[in-house]
N, C-alpha and C positions, 0 to 999 in steps of 0.2 A: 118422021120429021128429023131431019139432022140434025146432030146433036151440033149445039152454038157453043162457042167458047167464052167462059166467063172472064172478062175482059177485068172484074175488076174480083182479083183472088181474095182467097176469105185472108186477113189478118193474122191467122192463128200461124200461116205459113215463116210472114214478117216476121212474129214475136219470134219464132222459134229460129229465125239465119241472127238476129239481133243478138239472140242470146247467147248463140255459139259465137260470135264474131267477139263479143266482150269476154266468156269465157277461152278464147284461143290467144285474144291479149293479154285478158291477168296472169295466163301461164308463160306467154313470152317477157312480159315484165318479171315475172318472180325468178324465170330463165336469167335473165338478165342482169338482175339483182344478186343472182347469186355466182352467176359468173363477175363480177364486180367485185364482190368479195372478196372472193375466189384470189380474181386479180392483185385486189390489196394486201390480202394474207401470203401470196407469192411477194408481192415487194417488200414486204417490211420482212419477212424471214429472209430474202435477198439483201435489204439496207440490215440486217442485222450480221447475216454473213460478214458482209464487204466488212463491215465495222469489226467485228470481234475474229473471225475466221480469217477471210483474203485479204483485207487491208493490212499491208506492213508492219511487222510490228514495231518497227523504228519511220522519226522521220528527220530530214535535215531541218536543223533549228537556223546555224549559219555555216557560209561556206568561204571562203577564203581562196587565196590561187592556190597552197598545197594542200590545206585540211579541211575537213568542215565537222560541223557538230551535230551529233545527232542524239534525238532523244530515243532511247527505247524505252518500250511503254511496261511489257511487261514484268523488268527489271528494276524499274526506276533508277532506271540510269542513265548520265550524261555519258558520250564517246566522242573521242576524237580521233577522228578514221583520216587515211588519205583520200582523196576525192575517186577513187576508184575502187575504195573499199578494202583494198589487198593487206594494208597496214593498219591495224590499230598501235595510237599513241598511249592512251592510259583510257580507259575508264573507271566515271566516279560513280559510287553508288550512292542515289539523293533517297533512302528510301524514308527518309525521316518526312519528306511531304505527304506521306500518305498510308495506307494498308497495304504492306506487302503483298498480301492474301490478293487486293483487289487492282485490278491492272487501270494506271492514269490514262487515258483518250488520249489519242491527237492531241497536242496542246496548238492554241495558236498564239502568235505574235501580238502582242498587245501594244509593244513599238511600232507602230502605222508605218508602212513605206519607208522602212531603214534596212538596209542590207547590213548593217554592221554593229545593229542594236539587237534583243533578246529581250522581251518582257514577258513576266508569266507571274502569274497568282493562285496560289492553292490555297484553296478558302477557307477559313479556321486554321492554318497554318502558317503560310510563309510566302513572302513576296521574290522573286528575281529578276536580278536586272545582269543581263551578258555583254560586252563588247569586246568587239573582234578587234586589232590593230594587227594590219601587215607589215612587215618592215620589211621593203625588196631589196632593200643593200646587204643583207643578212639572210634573206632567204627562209626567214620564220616568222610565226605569225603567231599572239600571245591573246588569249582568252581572257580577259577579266570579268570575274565573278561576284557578284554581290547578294548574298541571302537575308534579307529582314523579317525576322518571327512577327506573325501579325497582333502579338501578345506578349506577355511576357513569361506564359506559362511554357512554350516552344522552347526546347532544345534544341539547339540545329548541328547536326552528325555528318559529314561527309566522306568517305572511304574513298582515296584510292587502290586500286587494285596493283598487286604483283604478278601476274600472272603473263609471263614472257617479258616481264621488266624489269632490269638490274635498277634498285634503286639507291643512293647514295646522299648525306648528308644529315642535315636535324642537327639532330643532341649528341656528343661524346656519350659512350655508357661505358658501364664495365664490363670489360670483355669483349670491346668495339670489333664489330666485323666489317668486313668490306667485301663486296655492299651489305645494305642494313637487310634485306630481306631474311639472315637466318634470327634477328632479335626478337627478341619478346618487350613487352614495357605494357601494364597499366593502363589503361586512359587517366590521365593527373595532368594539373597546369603544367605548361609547355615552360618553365623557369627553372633557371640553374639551381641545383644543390649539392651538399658536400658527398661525396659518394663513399667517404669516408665512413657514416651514418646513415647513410641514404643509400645503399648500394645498388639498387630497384629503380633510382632517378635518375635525374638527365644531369649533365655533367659542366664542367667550366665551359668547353667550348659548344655554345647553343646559338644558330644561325636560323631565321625562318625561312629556310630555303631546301626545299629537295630536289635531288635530280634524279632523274631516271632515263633509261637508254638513249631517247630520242624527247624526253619531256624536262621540262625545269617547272617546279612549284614553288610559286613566292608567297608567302603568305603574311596579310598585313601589320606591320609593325607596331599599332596603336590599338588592338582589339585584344585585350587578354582571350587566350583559347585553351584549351587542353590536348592531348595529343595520346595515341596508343599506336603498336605497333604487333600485328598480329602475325607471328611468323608464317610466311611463306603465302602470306594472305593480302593483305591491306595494312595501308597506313590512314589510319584514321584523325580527322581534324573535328574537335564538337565547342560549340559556345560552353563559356559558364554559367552554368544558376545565377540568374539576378533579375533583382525584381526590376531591371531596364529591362529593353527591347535589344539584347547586346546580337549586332550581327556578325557574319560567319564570312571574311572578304578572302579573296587570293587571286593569282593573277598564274594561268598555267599557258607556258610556252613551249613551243614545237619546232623541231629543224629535223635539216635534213638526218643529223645522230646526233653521241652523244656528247660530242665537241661542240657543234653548234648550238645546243638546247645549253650549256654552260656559258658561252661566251656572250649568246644575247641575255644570260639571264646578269651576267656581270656589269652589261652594262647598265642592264636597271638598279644591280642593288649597288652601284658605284656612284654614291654622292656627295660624298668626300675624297680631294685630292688624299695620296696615300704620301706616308711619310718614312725614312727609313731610320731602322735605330740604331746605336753606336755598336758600329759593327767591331768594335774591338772587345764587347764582347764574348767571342768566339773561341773562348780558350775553356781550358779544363776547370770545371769545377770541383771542388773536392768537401762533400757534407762533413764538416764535425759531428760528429753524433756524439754527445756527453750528458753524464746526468749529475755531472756538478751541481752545488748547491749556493757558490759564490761565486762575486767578480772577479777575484783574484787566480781563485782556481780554474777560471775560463780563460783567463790570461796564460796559465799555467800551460793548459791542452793543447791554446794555440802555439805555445813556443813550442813545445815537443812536437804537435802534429808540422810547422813547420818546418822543423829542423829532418824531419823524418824526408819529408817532400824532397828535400833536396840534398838528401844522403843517398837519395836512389833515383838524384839527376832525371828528374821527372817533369820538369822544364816550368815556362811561366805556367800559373795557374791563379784561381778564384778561390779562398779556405771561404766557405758559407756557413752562416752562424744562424742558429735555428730563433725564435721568436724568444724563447726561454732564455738562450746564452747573452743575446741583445739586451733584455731586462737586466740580467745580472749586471753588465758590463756599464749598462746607464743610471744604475741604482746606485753602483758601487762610487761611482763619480761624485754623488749626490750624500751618500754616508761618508766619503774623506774629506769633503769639503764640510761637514756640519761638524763633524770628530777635528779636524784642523783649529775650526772656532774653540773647542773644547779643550783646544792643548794639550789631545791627546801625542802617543808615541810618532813619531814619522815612519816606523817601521811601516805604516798603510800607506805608503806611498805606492803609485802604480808605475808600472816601465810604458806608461801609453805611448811616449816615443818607438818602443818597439814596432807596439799593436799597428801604429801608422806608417810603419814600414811596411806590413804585409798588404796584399793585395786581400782584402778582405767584402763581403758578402753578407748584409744585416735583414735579417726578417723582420717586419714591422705588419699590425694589422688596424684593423678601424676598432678591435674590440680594446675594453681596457679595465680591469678587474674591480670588482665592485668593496675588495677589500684595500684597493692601494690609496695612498694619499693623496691623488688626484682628483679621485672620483670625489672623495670625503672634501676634499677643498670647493669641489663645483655646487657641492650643493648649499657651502657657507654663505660663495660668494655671489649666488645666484646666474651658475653657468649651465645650471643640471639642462639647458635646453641645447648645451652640447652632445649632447646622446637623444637614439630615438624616444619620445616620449610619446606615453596618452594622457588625456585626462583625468583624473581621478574621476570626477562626474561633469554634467555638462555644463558645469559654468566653475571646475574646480581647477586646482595648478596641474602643470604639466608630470605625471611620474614615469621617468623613463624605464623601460621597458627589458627585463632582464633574457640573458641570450647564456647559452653555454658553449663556449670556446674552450678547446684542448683541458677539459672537468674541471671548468674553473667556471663562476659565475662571473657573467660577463653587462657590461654595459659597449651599446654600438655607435659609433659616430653618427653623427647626425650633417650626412654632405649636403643637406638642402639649406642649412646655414653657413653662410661662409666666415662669421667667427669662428665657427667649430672646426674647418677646413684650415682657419690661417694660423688656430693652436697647433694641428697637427703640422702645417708646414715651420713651424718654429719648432717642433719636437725632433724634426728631421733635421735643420739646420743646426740643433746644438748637438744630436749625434754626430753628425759630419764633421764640428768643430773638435768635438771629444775622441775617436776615433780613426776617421781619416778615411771612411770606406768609400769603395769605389761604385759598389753598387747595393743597389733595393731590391729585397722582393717581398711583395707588397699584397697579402692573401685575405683568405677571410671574406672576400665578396659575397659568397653564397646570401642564399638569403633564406626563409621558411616557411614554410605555410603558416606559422603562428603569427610571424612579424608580418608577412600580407593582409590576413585576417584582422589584425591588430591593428594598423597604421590606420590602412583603408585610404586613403589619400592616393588621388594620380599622379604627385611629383616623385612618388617613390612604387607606384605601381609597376607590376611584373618584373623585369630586369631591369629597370630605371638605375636603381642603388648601382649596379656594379659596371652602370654606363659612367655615372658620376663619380666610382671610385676609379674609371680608366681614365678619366679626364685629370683628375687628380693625379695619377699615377705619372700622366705627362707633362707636369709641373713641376716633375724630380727626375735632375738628369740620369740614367743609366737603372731604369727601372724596369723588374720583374716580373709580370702578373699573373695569377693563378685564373683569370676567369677571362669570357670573350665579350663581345659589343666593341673590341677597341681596332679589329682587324688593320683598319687605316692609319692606327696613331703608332709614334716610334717606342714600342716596348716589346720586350722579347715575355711571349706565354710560356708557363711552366706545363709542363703534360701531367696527364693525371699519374700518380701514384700506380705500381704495380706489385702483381704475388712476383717471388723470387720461387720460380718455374718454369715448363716450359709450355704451358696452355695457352688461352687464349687470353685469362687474366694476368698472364708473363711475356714471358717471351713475346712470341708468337700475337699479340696484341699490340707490339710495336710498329710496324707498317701497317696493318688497319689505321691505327689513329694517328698516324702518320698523316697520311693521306685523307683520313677526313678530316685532319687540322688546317691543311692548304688548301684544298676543296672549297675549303669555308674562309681563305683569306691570309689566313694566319700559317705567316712561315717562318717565323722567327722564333726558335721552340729549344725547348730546355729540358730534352727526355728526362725520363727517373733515370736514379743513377744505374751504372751498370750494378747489375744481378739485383735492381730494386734497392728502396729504402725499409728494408726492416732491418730493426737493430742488431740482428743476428750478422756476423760475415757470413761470405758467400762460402760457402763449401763445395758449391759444386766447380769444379774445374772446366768443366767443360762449357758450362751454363755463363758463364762470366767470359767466355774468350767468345762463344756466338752471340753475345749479348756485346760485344765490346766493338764484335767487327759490322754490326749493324748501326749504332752511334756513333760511329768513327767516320757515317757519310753524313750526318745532320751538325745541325748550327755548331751544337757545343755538344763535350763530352760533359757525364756527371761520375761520379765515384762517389763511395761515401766511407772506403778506407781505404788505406794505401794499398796498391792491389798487390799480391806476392805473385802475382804470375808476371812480372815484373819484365821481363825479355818484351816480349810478345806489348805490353799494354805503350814501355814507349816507344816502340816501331808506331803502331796504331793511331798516337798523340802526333806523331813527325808525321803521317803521314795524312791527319788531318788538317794539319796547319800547315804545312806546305802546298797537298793538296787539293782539297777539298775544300776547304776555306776563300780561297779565290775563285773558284767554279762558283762559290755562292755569290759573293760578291758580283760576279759578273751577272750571275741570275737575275740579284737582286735589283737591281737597274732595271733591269726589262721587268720586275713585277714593276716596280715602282710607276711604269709608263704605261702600262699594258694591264694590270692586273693579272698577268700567265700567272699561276703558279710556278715557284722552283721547283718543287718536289711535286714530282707527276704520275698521275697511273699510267697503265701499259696502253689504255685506250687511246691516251689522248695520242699519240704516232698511229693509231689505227683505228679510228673511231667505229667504223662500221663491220670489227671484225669482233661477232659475239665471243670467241673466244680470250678477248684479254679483259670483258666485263670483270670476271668473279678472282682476275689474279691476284691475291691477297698478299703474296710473301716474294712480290718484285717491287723496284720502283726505279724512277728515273730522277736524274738533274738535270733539267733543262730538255734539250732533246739530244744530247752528245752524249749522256753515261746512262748506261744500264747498270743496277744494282742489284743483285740475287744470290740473297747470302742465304744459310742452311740455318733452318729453323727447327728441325727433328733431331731429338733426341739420338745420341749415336749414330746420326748420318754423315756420311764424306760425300754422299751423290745427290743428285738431287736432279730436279727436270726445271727444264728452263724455257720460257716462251721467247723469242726476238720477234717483235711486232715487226711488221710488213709497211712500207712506204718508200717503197722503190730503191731500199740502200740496205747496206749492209751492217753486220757487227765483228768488229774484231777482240779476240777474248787479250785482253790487257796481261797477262798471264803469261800465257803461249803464244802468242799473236797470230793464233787459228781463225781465219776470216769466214763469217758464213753469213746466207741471205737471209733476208727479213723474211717472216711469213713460218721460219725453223722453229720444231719443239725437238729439243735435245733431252732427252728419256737417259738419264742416270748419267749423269753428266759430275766428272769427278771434281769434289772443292775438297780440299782437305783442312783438317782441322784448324789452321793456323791461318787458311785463305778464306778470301770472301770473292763472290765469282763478280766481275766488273767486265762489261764490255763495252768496247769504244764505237761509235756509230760512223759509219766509211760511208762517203758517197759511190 
């Protein structure tokens, strides 16, 4: 029988394709599953790459028509590049928002759809707000910066870097260089002190402005800050300890060099018309130095040192009387007229008709000795709030506050009262009455970390005091002042104090702070006397005639004996007031309108030629005279740069004409010469 086919298969077959069919899927699932994985563990090690590895490590924050800003990430740090990358302007190091160690993300923009705004938040630390402004008539574009600690435990630190950047301004110091990158300095408030006692601090002339090759730093006028200077490294800006939220502001500008990052930065910090001061002070100064003990005998010094002046036809001049001889001289007025009452001898009578024949020079300061009859009167008559005071306790009287002035215990005027301001202006009018002088200089502004500490008040916070003793200052006609904040107002500054040598704290530290006095505004300047104010004369012969032919191109000359190199010192006098004296004059019109500086570095004729950055021992008037006198010890030669601007220099000397763009390598000035060349189209 044929065999039939069983049409209906046993089940056991079913179970068994069933169970391989389910079995061939949970492996193509688990395939599946782990290809997925697989997948994800490939993207997040790829989104980890891109993130830490391939992605950037800088990004643009904002960009401008010639700069933009970029963050790097793993530096913590701001840059300001040209938009092609090829030039960096400065870079800041912000590393205070975070762990060095640990590198900041991508940040983004927290200013929603602004091209010209910057917002960012570092959590536990610090908030920032950026704004870009272009200015297309100027061709630079200025970054304003704003850091707010989001506590008040944050210090906030910002570093510019030196690194391919000539930078230029800040604080005088001692031993001022040009540029500041070879200095050293501390991190300490950014606020003048006497460098006299303070050798390590910042000096009269202190501006919050820096320049560097192609950048200008403003930094806000109304936030106390501290400041360091790390040679050859950063210039550092950090807030102060305080139990506010004190923030960290500045405003950094860009041009095409280092002429243009100067002139737009003048015209932000120019807010006051500028005023010019009596310019007939331009004549010879000559220091009395005496260590008399009376009025009479200060009488005495002057008639001899005058009579000396013009036994060796040394022409007009200024006899300047130091703070000490002024006492004597106002005391002594004050004992003849009480001794008169007394019916003493007339043999005290004074010759002050003479005194106010001479052209004379009085030093006066805000301090006033806590042993004179003065002081002992203000506290009878209830004036003692004419000096700075505190309180004894907090609901106790005012005790004013003891200072030490030239080792004497000092009480300090108190200019935020203006009784205390219209005693001193009554103290200056009955000297002028008594003596007949021509002019003021008017010192002492410094101020101290003990009296900051002390006060603690913001009408006299940071350099406030020696803004309101410049104001004061120009209340008195033909006045002198030893400190800055007054750039715009009519007074001629005194320079700092120097060593009698030829280093950098001598000699050779004259055209430095030369140049960062005008830099900073201030061109109306009243060097140390030649070879220095130390009580010793000059001995050195040689030091005293390159010291002489170097102030013999600034406002005034100083002396502080009659010089015995005598030939030589009045050619020098003739030939500054004949000619040099008018050159200024004429300068001085064009600051007054313009803000140029007179006295100029070799950059500004050549802005974008790195070589006249670091020229320290040239300078210019105007843009007509080149100045290059011999600073070395036993040199007659010397090298000379002439800046490049399409014209020439002819040497005033020999009238050897040569191009701009020339270094003239041992180039002869002889001892008696200073090398001056005239600028030829």
């Amino acid at each position: 029988m044929p065999h039939a086919r069983n049409r209906n298969p046993s089940p056991i077959p079913e179970v068994t394709w069933d169970t391989g069919l389910k079995e061939m899927n949970e492996t193509w699932k688990g395939a599946i599953a782990c290809l997925g994985v697989a997948v994800f563990f490939v993207m997040t090690i790829g989104i980890i790459y891109w993130q830490v590895v391939d992605q950037p490590n800088k990004n643009w924050i904002l960009r401008g028509t010639l700069s933009g800003l970029i963050w790097e990430r793993r530096t913590h740090s701001l840059v300001i590049q040209t938009l092609n990358e090829d030039t960096t302007y400065v870079e800041i190091d912000v590393g205070n928002v975070g762990n060095p160690d640990v590198e900041v993300p991508f940040v983004r923009n927290l200013c929603w759809l602004n091209k010209t705004e910057f917002c960012y938040t570092w959590d536990s630390v610090a908030e920032v707000k950026i704004s870009l402004e272009v200015n297309e008539e100027t061709e630079s574009e200025c970054y304003s910066m704003s850091w707010t600690p989001v506590h008040c435990h944050v210090q906030l630190k910002d570093c510019f870097s030196m690194a391919n950047v000539s930078w230029y301004g800040g604080a005088s110091v001692k031993g001022q260089t040009w540029p500041i990158n070879d200095q050293n300095a501390t991190m300490q408030p950014f606020i003048v002190s006497d460098l006299r006692h303070n050798p390590s601090g910042f000096g009269s002339v202190l501006e919050r402005y820096f320049l560097g090759s192609s950048v200008a730093l403003l930094v806000s006028p109304e936030i106390p800050i501290q400041m360091g200077l790390d040679s050859g490294e950063q210039i550092c800006l950090q807030s102060l300890p305080s139990m506010e939220r004190l923030p960290l502001q500045y405003t950094v500008c860009v041009g095409h060099n280092v002429k243009a990052a100067h002139l737009e930065a003048m015209q932000q910090l120019s807010l006051h018309s500028r005023e010019l001061p009596n310019m007939k002070t331009m004549l010879p100064f000559w220091k009395l130095l005496t260590s008399v003990d009376s009025g009479p005998k200060v009488e005495r010094e002057l008639r001899i040192f005058s009579n000396r002046l013009r036994r060796h036809q040394l022409g007009e001049g200024v006899i300047s009387l130091n703070e000490h001889s002024t006492t004597l001289l106002y005391d002594m007025d004050h004992d003849y007229l009480n001794s008169r009452r007394r019916g003493m001898s007339k043999r005290l009578t004074r010759d002050f008709p003479l005194v106010k024949l001479l052209n004379i020079s009085i030093t006066l300061s805000p301090f006033l000795g806590v042993d004179s009859t003065q002081f002992h009167s203000s506290l009878v008559d209830g004036t003692e709030t004419y000096w700075l005071s505190v309180p004894s306790n907090p609901q106790g009287q005012m005790v004013p506050i003891l200072s030490q002035w030239h080792g004497r215990f000092c009480v300090k005027l108190n200019l935020t009262n203006p009784a205390a301001v219209s005693w001193f202006l009554d103290r200056v009018g009955s000297l002028q009455a008594l003596l007949g002088m021509e002019y003021i200089l008017l010192e002492g502004a410094e101020g101290s970390a003990l009296e900051e500490q002390a006060l603690r008040t913001q009408s006299l916070s940071g350099d406030r005091y020696i803004s309101l003793l410049a104001d004061l200052a120009s209340r008195i006609e033909n006045t002198i002042v030893t400190a800055g904040t007054s750039s715009h107002k009519p007074l001629f500054v005194r320079m700092p104090p120097l060593q009698s040598d030829w280093s950098s704290m001598g000699l050779k530290g004259i055209i430095p702070s030369l140049l960062h006095h005008t830099l900073m505004g201030y061109n109306f300047l009243i060097p140390d006397a030649v070879g220095s104010l130390s009580e010793d004369p000059v001995t050195d012969e040689e030091l005293f005639i390159r010291w002489l032919e170097i102030v013999a191109f600034l406002p005034v000359i100083s002396f502080h004996t009659p010089p015995w190199v005598l030939n030589i010192t009045r050619r020098y006098i003739a030939r500054h007031q004949k000619t040099v004296v008018p050159l200024i004059e004429t300068y001085a019109e064009e600051w007054q309108l313009t803000g140029r500086p007179i006295f100029r570095p070799m950059w500004w004729l050549s802005p974008d030629d790195p070589m006249t950055f670091t020229i320290d021992d040239q300078f210019l008037i105007g843009d007509e005279v080149l100045v290059a006198p011999v600073v070395e010890r036993g040199a007659v030669h010397r090298d000379i740069y002439l800046p490049d601007g399409g014209f020439q220099w002819q040497d005033s000397l020999t009238a050897q004409v040569f191009d701009g763009g020339t270094l003239l390598l041992d180039y002869p000035v002889a001892l008696e010469e200073v090398a001056v060349f005239l600028r030829r189209s």
